[in-house]
C-alpha positions in Angstrom: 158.1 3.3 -35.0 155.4 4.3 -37.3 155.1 8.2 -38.1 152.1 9.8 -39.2 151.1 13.2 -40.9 149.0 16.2 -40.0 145.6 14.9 -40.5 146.9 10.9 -40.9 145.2 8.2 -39.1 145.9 4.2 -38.9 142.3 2.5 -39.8 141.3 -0.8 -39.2 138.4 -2.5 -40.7 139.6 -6.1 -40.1 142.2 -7.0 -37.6 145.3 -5.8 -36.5 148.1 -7.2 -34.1 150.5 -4.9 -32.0 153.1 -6.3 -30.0 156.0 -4.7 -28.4 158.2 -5.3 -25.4 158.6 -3.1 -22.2 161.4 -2.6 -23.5 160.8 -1.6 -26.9 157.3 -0.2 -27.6 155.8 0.1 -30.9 155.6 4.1 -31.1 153.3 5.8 -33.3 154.2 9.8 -33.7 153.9 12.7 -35.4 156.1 13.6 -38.3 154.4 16.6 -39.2 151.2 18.3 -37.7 148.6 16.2 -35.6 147.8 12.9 -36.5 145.0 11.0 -35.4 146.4 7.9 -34.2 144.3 4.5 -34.4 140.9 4.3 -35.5 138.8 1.1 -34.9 135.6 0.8 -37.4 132.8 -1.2 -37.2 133.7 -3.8 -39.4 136.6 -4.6 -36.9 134.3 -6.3 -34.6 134.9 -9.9 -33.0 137.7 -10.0 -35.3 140.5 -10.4 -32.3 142.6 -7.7 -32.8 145.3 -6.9 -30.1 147.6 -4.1 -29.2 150.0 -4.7 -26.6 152.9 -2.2 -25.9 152.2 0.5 -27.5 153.0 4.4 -27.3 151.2 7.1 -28.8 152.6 10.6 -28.6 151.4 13.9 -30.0 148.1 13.5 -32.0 144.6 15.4 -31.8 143.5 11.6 -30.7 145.1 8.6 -29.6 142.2 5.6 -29.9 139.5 5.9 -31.4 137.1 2.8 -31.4 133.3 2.8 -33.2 131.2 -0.3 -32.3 134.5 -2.9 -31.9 135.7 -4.6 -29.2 140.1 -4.9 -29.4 142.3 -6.4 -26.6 144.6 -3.3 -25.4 147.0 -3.7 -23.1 150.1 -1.9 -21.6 149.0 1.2 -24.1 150.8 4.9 -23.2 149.4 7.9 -24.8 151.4 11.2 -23.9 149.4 14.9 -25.0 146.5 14.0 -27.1 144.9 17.0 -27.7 141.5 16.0 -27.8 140.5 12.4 -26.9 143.6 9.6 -26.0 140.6 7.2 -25.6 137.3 7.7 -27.7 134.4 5.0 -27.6 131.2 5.5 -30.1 128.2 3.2 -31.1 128.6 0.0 -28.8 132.0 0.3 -28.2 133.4 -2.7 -25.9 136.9 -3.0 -25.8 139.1 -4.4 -23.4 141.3 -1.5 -21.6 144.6 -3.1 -19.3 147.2 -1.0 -17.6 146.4 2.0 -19.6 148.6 5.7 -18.7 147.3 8.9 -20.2 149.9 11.7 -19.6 148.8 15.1 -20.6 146.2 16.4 -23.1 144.9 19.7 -24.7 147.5 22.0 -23.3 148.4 22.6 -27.0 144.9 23.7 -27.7 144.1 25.1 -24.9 142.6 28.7 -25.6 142.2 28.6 -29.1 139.7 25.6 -29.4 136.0 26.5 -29.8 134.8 23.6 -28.7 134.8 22.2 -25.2 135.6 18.1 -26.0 139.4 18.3 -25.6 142.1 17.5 -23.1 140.1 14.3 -22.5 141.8 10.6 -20.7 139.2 8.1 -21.8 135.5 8.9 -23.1 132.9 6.3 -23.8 129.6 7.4 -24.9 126.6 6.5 -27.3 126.0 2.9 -24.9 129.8 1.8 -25.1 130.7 0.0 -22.2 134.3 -1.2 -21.8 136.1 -3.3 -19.3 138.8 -0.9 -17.7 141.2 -2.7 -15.7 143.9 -0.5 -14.8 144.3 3.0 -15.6 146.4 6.1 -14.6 145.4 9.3 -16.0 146.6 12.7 -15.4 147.4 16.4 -16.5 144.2 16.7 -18.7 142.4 19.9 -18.8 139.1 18.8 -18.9 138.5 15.3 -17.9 139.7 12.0 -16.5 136.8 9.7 -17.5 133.9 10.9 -19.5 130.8 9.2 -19.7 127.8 10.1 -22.0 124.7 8.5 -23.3 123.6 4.8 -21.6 127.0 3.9 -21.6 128.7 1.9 -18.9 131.2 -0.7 -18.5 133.3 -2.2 -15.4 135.7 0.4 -14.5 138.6 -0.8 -11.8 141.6 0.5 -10.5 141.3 4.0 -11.7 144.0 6.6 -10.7 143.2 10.0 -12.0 145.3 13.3 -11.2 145.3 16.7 -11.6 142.9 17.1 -14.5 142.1 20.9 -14.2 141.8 24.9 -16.6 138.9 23.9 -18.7 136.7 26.9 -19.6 134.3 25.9 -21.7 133.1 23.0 -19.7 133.4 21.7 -16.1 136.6 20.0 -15.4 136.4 16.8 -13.5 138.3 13.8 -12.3 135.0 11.6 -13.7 132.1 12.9 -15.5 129.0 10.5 -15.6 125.9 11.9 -17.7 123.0 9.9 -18.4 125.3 6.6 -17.9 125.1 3.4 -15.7 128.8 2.6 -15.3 130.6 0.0 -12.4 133.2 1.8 -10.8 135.6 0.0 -8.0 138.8 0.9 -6.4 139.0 4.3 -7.8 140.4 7.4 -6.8 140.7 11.3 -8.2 142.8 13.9 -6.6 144.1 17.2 -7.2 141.2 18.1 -9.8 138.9 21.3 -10.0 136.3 18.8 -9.0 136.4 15.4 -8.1 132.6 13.2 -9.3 130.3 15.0 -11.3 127.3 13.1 -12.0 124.7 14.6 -14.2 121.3 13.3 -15.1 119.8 15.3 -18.4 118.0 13.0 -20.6 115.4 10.4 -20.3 117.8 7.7 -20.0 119.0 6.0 -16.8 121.9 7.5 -14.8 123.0 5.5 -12.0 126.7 4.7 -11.6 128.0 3.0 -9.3 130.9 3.4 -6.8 132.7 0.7 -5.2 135.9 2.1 -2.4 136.7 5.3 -4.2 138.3 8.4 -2.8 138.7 11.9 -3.6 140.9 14.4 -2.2 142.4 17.6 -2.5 140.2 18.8 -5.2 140.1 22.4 -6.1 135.9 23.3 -6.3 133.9 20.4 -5.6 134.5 16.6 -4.3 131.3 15.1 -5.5 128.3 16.8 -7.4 124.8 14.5 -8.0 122.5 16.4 -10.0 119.8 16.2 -12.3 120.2 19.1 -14.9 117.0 20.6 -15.1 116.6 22.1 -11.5 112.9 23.4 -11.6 111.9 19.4 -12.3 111.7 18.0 -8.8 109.1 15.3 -9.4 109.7 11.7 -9.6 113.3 12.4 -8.3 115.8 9.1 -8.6 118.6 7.7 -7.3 120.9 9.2 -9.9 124.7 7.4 -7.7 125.6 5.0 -5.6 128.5 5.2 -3.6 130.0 2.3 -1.0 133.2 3.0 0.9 133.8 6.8 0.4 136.2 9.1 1.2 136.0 13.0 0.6 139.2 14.9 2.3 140.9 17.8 1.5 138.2 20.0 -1.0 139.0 23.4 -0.9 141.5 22.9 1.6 145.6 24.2 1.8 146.5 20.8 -0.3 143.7 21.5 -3.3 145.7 23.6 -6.6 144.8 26.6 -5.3 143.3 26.8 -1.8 140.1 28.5 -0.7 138.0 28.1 -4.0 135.8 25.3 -2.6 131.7 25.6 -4.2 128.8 24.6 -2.1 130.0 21.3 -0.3 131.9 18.3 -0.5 129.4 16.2 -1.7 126.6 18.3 -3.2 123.0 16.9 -4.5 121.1 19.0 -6.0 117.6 18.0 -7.1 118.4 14.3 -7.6 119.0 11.2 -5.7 122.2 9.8 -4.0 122.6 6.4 -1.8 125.5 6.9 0.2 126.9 3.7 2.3 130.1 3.5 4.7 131.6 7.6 3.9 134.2 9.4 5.5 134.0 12.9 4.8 136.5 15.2 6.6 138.8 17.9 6.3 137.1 19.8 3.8 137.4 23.5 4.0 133.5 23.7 3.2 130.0 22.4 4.1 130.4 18.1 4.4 127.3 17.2 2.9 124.9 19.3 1.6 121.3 18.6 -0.5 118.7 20.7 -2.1 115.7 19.2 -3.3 115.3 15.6 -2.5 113.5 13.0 -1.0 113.6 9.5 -0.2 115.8 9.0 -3.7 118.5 9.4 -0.9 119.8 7.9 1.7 122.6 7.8 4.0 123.8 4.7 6.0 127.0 4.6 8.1 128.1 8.5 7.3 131.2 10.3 9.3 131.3 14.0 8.6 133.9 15.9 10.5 136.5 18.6 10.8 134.7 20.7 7.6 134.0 23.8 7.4 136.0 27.4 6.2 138.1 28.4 8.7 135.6 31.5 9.7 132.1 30.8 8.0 130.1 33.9 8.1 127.1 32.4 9.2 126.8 29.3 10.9 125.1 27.2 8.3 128.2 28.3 6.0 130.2 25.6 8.5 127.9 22.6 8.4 128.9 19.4 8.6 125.4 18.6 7.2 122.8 20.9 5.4 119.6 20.1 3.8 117.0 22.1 2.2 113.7 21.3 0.6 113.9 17.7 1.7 110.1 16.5 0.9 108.3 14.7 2.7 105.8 13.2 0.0 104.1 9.6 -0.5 107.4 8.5 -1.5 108.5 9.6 2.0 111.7 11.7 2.9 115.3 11.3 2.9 116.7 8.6 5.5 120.0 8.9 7.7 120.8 6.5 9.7 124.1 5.8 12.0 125.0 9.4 11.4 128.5 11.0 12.9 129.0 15.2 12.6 132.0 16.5 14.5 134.2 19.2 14.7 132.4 21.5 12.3 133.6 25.3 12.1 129.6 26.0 12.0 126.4 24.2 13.3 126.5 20.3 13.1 123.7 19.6 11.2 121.3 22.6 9.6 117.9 21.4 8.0 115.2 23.4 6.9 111.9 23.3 4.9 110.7 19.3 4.6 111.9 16.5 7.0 114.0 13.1 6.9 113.5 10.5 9.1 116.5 7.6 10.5 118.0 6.8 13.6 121.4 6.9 15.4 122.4 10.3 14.8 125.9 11.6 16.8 126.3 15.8 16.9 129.2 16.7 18.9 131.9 19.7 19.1 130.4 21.2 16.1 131.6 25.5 16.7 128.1 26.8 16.8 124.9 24.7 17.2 125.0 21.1 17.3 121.2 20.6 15.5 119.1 23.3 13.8 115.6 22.3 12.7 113.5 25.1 10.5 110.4 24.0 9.4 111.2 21.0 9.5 109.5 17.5 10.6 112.3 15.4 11.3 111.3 11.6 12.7 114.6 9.9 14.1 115.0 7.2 16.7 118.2 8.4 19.0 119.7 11.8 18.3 122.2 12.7 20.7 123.9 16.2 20.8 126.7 17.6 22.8 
């Protein structure tokens, strides 16, 4: 066991080995105050370090790794306040069977700033390889991306990361980032995928068999920040093999608190392949501002919808808004499913899209509602 003061931190600047047992962990704790755990500089690069078995408990940070590249394997971090996993300048290490458990409950309310209660962040074009990881009981994120980072992300099981006030709490935050994710899945959070494009830099992760359920406000959000800049509009995410369920809905933390729709986009760009999005107590799908940046391939929307909407719009399996139809060309939906809705099936209004193969049935009110709109699609049956 190594203990560590208020303030104390672990440095390396050449190369360090760590290796405990299953059994027998190295531990690194608190003895007085906050320490801040391991810190991995610059000058540790390429130099091999390994930690294997190891447990950190009770610091402001558990991790923290500028511009190096360490093996870490079988690593436990319980309550870190602020960051169990921090990645700066070109960060590239090697993350196996990692469990964060807790984080900024301790600070929680008296903290000015919003970066705390954080599983793993990687920003400032880190990109680590992630194979393995359970995170859950953060406040304000699971995974947080920033700045042309990336990195192959598998087997990600994030739970019940919710309460943050100063900033949106999510399950994964991507912002201006080009991150691999497969296998993945976030539940139980106030949202699920929030993917934010802000700066001049690329966002465009990716999303391999991932599913999200039972989240509080939203499953998925795709935006680009600045909402008044609709030109040269991007695919900003990729998702293949998708599964929304449950947002909003009697299983989320607390039920009836669901924003806009399952999946939102909102003045960006979204490819969306082989989806299943049902039982959300809110709109399936909805987009504002887009064009042919997305697209839609092989989409089941069904059963969503609050129990009463208002207005039948409010019930949607699907609802669009300006969808422009400019010399890039619209949105495009093809092989298209929308059942069961407690309002219309699909709503669009001011633009167009264009696919084929669309599927409208059972929906509570109407089963397709074009508004100015200049829809072009090859087989659209509704019932």
């Amino acid at each position: 066991t190594i203990l560590l003061g208020d303030g104390e931190r672990l440095g390396v600047d050449g190369r360090i080995t760590m290796e405990g047992t299953e059994s027998s962990p190295v531990s690194i704790d608190s003895i007085s105050g906050d320490h801040q755990g391991i810190i991995f500089n610059s000058t540790s690069n390429n130099k091999g370090s390994t930690l294997d078995n190891l447990t950190i408990s009770d610091g402001e940070y558990g991790i923290t790794i500028y511009g190096s590249d360490p093996v870490i394997s079988n690593l436990r971090v319980n309550n870190a306040d602020k960051v169990a996993i921090d990645l700066f300048d070109s960060a590239s290490p090697t993350l196996r069977d990692i469990v964060i458990d807790g984080g900024g409950q301790d600070v929680h309310g008296s903290s000015t700033s919003w970066r705390y209660g954080i599983g793993i962040s990687a920003g400032a074009s880190s990109a680590p390889i992630v194979q393995g990881a359970t995170i859950g009981n953060t406040i304000t994120r699971g995974v947080n991306l920033w700045y042309n980072s990336g990195g192959l992300w598998s087997d990600i099981s994030i739970t019940n990361i919710s309460g943050a006030t100063l900033a949106a709490a999510a399950g994964i935050w991507i912002e201006d980032s080009i991150p691999l994710f497969t296998d993945s899945n976030v539940s139980n959070s106030d949202n699920g995928i929030i993917v934010r494009h802000i700066s001049e830099t690329t966002t465009r992760p990716t999303f391999i068999d991932t599913k999200v359920l039972n989240c509080q406000y939203r499953g998925v959000l795709v935006e680009r920040y600045d909402h008044t800049n609709y030109s040269n509009l991007q695919t900003n995410a990729v998702f293949t093999g998708l599964e929304i369920r449950g947002t909003g809905g009697p299983n989320a933390k607390t039920p009836g608190l669901g924003i806009g729709a399952a999946f939102d986009v909102n003045t960006s760009g979204a490819r969306v392949t082989n989806a299943v999005i049902e039982d959300n107590a809110i709109v399936g799908f909805r987009a504002y501002t887009i064009d042919s940046s997305t697209s839609l391939t092989n989409i089941t929307i069904r059963n969503n919808g609050p129990e009463l909407p208002f207005k039948p719009h409010e019930g949607a399996g699907i609802l669009f808004r300006s969808t422009s139809w400019t010399s890039k060309g619209p949105a495009e939906i093809s092989d298209l499913i929308v059942e069961n809705s407690t309002g219309s099936g699909v709503v669009m209004a001011k633009g167009g899209a264009m696919g084929s193969n669309w599927t409208i049935r059972g929906n509570a009110a109407d089963g397709v509602t074009f508004v100015e709109f200049h829809p072009r699609v090859d087989i659209l049956v509704s019932e």
